[in-house]
Residue frames as qw, qx, qy, qz and C-alpha x, y, z in Angstrom:
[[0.989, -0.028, -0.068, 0.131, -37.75, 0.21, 7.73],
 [0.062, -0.933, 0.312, -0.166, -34.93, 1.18, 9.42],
 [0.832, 0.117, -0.481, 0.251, -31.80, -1.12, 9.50],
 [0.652, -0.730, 0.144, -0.145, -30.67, -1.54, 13.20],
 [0.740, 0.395, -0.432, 0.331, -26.77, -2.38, 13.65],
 [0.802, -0.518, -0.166, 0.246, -24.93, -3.30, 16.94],
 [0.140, -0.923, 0.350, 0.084, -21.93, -1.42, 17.88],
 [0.600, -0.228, 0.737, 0.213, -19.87, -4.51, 17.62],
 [0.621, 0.570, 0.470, 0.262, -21.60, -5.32, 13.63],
 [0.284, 0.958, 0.026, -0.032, -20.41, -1.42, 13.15],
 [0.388, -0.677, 0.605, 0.159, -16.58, -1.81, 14.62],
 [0.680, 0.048, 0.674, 0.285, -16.50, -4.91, 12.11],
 [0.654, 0.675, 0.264, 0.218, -17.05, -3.12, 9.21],
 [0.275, 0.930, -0.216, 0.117, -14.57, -0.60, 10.02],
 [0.417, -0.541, 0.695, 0.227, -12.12, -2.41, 10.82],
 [0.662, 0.254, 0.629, 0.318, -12.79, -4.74, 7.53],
 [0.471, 0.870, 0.067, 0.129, -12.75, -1.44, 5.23],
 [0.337, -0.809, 0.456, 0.154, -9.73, -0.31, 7.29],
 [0.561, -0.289, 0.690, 0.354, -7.83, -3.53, 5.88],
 [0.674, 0.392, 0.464, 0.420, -8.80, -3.08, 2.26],
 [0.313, 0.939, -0.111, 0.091, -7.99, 0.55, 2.30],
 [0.426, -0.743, 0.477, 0.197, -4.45, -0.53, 3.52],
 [0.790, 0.136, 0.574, 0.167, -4.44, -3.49, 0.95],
 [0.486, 0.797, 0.326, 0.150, -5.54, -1.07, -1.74],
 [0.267, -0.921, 0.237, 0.157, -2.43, 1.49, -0.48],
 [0.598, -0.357, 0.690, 0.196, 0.08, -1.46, -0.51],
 [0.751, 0.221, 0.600, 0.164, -0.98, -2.64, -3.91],
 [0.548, 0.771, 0.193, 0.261, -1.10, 0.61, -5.94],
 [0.587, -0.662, 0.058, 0.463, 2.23, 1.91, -4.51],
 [0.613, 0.767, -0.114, -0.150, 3.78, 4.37, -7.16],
 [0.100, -0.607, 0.777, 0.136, 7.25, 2.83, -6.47],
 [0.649, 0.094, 0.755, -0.011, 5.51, -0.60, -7.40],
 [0.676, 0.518, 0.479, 0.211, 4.58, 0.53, -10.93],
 [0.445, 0.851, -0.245, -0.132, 7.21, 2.81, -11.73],
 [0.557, -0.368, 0.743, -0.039, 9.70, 0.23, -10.28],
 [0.713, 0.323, 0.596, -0.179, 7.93, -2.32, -12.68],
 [0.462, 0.870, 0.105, -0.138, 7.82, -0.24, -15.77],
 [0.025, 0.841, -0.533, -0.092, 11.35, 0.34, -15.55],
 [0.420, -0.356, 0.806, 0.218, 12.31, -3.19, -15.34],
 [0.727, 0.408, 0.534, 0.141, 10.12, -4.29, -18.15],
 [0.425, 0.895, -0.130, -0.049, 10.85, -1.30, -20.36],
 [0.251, -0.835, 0.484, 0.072, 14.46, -2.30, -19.40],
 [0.646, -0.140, 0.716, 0.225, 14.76, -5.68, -20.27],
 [0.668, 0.663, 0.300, 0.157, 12.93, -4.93, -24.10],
 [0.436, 0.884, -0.153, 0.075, 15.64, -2.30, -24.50],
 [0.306, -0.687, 0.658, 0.034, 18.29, -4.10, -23.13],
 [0.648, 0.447, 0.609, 0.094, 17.01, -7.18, -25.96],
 [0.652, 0.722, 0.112, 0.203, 17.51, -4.95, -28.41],
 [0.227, -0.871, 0.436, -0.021, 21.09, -3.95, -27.22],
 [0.562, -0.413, 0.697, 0.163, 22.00, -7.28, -27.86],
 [0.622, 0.342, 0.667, 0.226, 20.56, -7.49, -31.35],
 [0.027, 0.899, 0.001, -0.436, 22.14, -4.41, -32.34],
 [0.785, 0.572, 0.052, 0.232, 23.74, -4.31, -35.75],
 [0.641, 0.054, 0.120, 0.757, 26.98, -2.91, -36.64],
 [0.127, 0.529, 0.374, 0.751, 25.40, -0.06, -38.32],
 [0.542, -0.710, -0.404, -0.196, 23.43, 0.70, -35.25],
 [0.703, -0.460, -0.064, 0.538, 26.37, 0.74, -32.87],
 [0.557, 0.146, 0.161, 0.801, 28.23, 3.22, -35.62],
 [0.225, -0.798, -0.336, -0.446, 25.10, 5.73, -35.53],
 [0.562, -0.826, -0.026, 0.037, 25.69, 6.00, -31.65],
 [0.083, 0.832, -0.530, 0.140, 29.96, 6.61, -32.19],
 [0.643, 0.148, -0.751, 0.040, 30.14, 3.08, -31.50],
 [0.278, -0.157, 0.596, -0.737, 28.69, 3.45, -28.16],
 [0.362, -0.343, -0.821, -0.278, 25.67, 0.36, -27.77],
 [0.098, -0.297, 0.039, -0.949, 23.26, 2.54, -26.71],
 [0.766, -0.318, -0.371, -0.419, 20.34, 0.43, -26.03],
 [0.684, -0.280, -0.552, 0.387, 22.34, -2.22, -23.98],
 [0.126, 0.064, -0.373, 0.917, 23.63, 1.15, -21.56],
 [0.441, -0.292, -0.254, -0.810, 20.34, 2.41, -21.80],
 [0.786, -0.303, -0.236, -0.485, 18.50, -0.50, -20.89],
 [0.524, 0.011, -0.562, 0.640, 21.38, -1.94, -18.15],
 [0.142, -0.139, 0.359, -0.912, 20.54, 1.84, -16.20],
 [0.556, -0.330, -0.048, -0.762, 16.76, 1.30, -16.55],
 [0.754, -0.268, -0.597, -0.050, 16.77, -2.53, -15.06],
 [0.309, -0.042, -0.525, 0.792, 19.12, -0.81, -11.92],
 [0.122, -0.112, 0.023, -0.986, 16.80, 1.83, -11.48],
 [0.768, -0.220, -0.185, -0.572, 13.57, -0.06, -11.66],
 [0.724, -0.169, -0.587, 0.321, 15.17, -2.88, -9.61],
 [0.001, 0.109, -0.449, 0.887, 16.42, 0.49, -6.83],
 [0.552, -0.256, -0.017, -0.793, 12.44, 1.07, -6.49],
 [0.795, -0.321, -0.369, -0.359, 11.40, -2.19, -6.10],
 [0.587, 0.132, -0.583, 0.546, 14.12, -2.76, -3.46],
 [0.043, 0.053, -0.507, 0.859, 12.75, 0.13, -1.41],
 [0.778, -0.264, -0.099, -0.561, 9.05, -0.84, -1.62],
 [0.764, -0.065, -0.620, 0.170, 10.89, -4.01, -0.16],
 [0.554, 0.058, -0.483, 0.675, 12.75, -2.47, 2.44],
 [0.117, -0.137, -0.289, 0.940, 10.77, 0.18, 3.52],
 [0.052, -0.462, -0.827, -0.315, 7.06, -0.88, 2.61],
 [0.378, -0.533, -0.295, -0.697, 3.57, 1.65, 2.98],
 [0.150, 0.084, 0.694, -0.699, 2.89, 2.30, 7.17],
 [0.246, -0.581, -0.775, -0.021, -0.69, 1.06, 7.82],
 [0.158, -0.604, -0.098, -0.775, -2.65, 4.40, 9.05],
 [0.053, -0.206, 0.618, -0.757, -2.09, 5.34, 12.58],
 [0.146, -0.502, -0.852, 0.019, -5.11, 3.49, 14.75],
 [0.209, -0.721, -0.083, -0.655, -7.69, 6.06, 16.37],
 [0.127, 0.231, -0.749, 0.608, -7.27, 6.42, 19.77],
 [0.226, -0.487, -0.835, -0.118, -10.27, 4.95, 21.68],
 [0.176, -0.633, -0.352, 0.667, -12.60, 7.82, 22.67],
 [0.192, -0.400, 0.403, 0.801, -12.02, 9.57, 19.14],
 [0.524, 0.629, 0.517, -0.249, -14.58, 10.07, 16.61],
 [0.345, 0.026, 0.522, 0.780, -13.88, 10.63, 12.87],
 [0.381, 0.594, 0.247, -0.664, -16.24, 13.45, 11.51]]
């Protein structure tokens, strides 16, 4: 029992895997989830920068460490997601027709 597929039924699947391996590319981008990381880790330590004691602040030479801290990491994880904006994952070059993948 041998399953019998049209050239046309075969071109449709690869062109429908093509678009979820490009989907899958686009979604797990490492600038998307270190981008991320950085702003969330940024905002919890830039929250506690603002609910720094006295005592806290005196530890660091009076320098509020957290708020600096977490200020750099929201820039930084905001830089990443800016250039997954600006400058998003190329789609994989078509094949040229005539071309076999091995």
């Amino acid at each position: 029992m041998s399953e019998h597929f049209s050239e046309r039924d075969l071109q449709q699947q690869v062109s429908d895997l093509e678009t979820r391996s490009t989907t899958a590319a686009r979604l797990f981008d490492i600038r998307r989830i270190i981008g991320g990381l950085f702003v969330l880790y940024g905002v919890i330590v830039t929250i506690a920068g603002f609910t720094a004691s006295d005592a806290d602040i005196d530890k660091a030479q009076g320098v509020n460490i957290n708020l600096w801290t977490g200020l750099g990491m929201l820039v930084l994880g905001l830089l990443f997601l800016l250039w997954l904006k600006l400058r998003p994952t190329a789609p994989p070059p078509e094949p040229l027709p005539g071309e076999r993948e091995e």
